[in-house]
N, C-alpha and C positions, 0 to 999 in steps of 0.2 A: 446134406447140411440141413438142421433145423428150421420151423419159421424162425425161433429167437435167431441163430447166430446170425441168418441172412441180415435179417432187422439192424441186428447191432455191427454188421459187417456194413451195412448201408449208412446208416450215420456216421459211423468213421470216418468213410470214405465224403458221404457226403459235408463231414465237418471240414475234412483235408481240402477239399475243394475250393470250400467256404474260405479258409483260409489263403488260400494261395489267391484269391480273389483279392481279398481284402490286404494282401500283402502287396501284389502287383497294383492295385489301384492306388496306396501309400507311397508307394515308390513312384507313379509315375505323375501325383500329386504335386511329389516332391522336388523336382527333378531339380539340380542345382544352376545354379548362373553361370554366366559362360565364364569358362576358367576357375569358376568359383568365387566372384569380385560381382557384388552388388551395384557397387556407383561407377558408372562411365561419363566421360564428358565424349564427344560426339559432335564431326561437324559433316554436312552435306551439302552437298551441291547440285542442280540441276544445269547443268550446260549445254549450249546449244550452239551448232554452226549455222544454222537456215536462218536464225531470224537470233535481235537484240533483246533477248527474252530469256535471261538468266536469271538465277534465286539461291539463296543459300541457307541453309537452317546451321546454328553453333548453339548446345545445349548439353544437358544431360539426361542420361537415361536411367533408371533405376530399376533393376528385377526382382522379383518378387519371387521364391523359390516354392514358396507355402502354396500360394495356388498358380505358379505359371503364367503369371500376367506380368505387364512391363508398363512402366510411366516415361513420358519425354515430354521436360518443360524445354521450351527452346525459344529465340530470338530468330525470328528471320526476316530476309531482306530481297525485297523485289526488283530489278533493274526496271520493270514497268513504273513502278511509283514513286522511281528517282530519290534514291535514299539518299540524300546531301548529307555527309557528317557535319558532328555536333561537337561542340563544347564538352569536353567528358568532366569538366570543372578542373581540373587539374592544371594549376600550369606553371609551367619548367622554369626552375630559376637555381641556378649553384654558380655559390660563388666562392669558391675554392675550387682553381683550376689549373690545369700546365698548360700554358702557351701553347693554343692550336687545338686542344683536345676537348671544347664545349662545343657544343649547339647553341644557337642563338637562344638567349638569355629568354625568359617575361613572354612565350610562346606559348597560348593556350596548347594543351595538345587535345587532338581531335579523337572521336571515336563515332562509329554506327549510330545511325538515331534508334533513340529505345534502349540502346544499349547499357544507359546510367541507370536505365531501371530494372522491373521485374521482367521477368519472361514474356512474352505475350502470344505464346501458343504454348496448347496444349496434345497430345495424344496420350490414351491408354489401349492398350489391346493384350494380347498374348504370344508366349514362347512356348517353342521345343528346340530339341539339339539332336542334330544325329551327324555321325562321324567329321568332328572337329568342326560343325556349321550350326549357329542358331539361326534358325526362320521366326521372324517377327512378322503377327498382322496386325493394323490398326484399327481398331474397327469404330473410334471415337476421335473427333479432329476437333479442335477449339483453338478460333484463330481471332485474336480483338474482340474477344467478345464473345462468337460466333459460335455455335455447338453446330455440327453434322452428324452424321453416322456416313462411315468409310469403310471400306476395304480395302486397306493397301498392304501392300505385302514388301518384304524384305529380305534377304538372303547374306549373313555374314558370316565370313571365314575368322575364324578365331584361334588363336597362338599366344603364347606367353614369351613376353620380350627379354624377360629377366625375371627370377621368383620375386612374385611380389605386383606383379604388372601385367594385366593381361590387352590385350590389343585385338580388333574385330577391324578388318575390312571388306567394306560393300562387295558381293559377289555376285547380286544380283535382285533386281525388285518387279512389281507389274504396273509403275506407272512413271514416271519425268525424272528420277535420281539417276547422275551419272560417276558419282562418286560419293563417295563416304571414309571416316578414318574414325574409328575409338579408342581410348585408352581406358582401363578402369581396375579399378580395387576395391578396397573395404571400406578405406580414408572417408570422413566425412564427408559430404560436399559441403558443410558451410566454411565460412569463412575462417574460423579457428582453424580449420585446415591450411589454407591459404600461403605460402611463404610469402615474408616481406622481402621490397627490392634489397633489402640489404644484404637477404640469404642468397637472393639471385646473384646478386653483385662476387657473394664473397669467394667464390671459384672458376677458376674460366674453364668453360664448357662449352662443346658442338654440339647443339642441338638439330639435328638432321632433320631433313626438309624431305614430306612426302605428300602426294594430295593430288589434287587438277584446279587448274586453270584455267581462265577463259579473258580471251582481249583479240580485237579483229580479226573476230568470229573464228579465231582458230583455239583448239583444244589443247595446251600442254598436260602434259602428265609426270608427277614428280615419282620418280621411287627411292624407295629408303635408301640411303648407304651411297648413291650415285647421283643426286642433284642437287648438292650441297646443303651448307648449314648455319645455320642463326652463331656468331659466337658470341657468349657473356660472360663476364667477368672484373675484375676489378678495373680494368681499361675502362670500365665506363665508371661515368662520375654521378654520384649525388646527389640527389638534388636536397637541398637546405633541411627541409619538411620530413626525406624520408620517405614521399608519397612515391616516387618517380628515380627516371635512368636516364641517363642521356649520354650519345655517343658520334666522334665524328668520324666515317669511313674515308680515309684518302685513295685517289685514283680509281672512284669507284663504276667511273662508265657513263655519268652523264652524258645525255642525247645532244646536242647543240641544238640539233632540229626542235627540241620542246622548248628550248632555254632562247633563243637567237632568234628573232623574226628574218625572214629572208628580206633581203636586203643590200646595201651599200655597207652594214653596217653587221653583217652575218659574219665576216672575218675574224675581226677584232673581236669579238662577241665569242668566239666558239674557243677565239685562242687566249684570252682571259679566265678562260674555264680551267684551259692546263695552266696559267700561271698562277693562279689561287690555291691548286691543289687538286682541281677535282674531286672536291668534298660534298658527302651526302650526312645530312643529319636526320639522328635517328631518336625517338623519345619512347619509351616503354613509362608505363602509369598503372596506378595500383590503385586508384581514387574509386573502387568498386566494392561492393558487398560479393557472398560467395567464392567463387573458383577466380572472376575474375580478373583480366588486365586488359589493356592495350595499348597499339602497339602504333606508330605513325613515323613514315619518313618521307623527307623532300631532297632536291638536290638543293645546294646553294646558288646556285647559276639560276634557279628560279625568284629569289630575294637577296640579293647581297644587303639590303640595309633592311630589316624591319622583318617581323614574323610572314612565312608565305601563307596568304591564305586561297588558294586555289587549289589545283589540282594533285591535294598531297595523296599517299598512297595509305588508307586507312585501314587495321586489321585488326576488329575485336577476338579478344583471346580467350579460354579458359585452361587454369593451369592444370598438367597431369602430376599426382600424387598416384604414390604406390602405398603400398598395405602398412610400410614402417613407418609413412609420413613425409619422405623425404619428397623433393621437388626433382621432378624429372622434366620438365619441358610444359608446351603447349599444345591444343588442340587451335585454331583458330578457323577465322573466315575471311577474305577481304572484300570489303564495300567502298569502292572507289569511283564512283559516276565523274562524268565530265562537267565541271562548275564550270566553267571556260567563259559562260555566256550565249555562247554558239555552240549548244551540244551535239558529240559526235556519240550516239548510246555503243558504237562498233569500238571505239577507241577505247573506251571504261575498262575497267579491270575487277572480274570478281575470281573469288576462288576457295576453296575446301581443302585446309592442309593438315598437317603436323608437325610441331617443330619437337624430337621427342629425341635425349640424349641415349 
């Protein structure tokens, strides 16, 4: 063979190369989001048996396909710095009702502090995916303020629930996460996405209960399909405004122990609980920008006359939308410290769920 042909055999080859360079590095530029769904909402939790030192992050994630990097604004909540819920401004009044079937009337309902506002953490870092798992590192933390540089890392199993919806749970990270749940799609996140309670209201649906929790320092764990389920539907009523939901459970379990001081007067106490009904009320609110709600229940054995305001069980929500829009459930958190007066931080209740039909 010639010097020419060698020459022009070598560029060839050399172009081919060139190219399959420049092909493979587009491609792995490119690589898509998990499932192929840009916007996830996202909650975590760090739980713990050894000590009263639980945290939960509820937010969203957004990926970036173009360069492989990931954003997560999020809300989180310290059991160290005793998160006492707040006023979410909302408050519960309908008045059109069936005998028995309201929550007590003129009821702020409560939410996470921080929660009425913006996010107040931040992370950016980057993704890859290799067989059915994305790896997230953070390698940027912004918390009130505060900038770091981090390395945290991340490990999610990722499945599609239904076309249209994809779903990521925590499989494993390198630093305090011991659970995690995602849902996500194309759907906006702002709130023009959003369903109103009235579209929640207007079908009665199971919304299945998944995640971990944490209360006297023991660890529950929910899994789909076998730990029950949120139901909503027209059973619940109204509220005047449109803002909000409200609903009463019968027979639903109340403690006597939390409701009843011990006493001469523990009897009659415990046993007036079954003759009211055994009623838990429950207040779901929409008084939020973005994805979200929340969500708040007490027993009645805790206030038979007047709004309770103690130790109700508080859980800021973000709603899951799939790719058509429609309203498929919740992601949530629960932030529930002990207001008692005399706090017990082992008795609180935090937790990392999904309520997802």
């Amino acid at each position: 063979m010639g010097r020419k042909r060698l020459r022009v055999f070598a560029i060839v080859v050399l172009s081919v190369l060139a190219s399959t360079l420049l092909v493979g590095a587009s491609q792995a530029k490119t690589a898509s989001a998990p499932s192929g769904k840009l916007n996830w909402v996202v909650s975590v939790g760090g739980f713990r048996t050894d000590a009263d030192r639980n945290y939960v992050r509820l937010g969203y994630l957004v990926f970036n396909p173009a360069d492989n990097t990931v954003a997560h604004n999020f809300w989180t909540w310290n059991q160290a710095d005793f998160p006492a819920p707040v006023n979410s401004g909302d408050v519960y009044y309908c008045g059109d009702w069936a005998p028995g079937s309201n929550p007590r009337n003129n009821c702020p309902i409560k939410t996470a502090p921080g929660f009425t506002g913006e996010p107040n953490g931040h992370f950016t870092g980057t993704y890859s995916q290799n067989s059915g798992q994305v790896a997230i590192t953070w390698t940027s933390s912004t918390v009130d303020g505060t900038t770091t540089p981090v390395n945290l890392t991340e490990t999610w199993s990722v499945s599609e629930t239904r076309p249209g919806l994809g779903r990521m749970r925590l499989a494993g990270d390198n630093y305090s996460i011991s659970s995690g749940i995602a849902y996500g799609s194309n759907a906006s996140l702002a709130q023009t996405s959003k369903a109103p309670m009235s579209s929640v209201r207007a079908t009665q649906r199971s919304y299945l209960l998944e995640g971990q929790g944490v209360n006297r320092r023991a660890i529950t764990n929910w899994t789909r399909g076998s730990s029950g389920a949120l139901g909503v539907g027209p059973g619940w009523n109204n509220c005047d405004d449109g803002s909000c939901l409200g609903f009463v459970q019968y027979d639903s379990g109340c403690d006597p122990s939390s409701c009843c001081p011990a006493g001469p007067g523990h009897a009659a106490c415990a046993q007036k609980i079954i003759d009211t009904g055994d009623r838990r009320f429950y207040y779901l609110s929409d008084a939020f920008g973005g994805r979200r709600n929340s969500y708040e229940f007490w027993c009645e054995c805790l206030s038979y006359n007047g709004c309770y305001l103690g130790n109700s069980h508080v859980r800021p929500l973000l709603q899951v939308i799939d790719d058509a829009g429609a309203f498929q459930g919740w992601v949530g958190a629960e932030v529930s410290p002990d207001r008692s007066g005399s706090r017990d931080p082992s008795g609180e209740y935090y937790s990392s769920f999904a309520l997802v039909a």
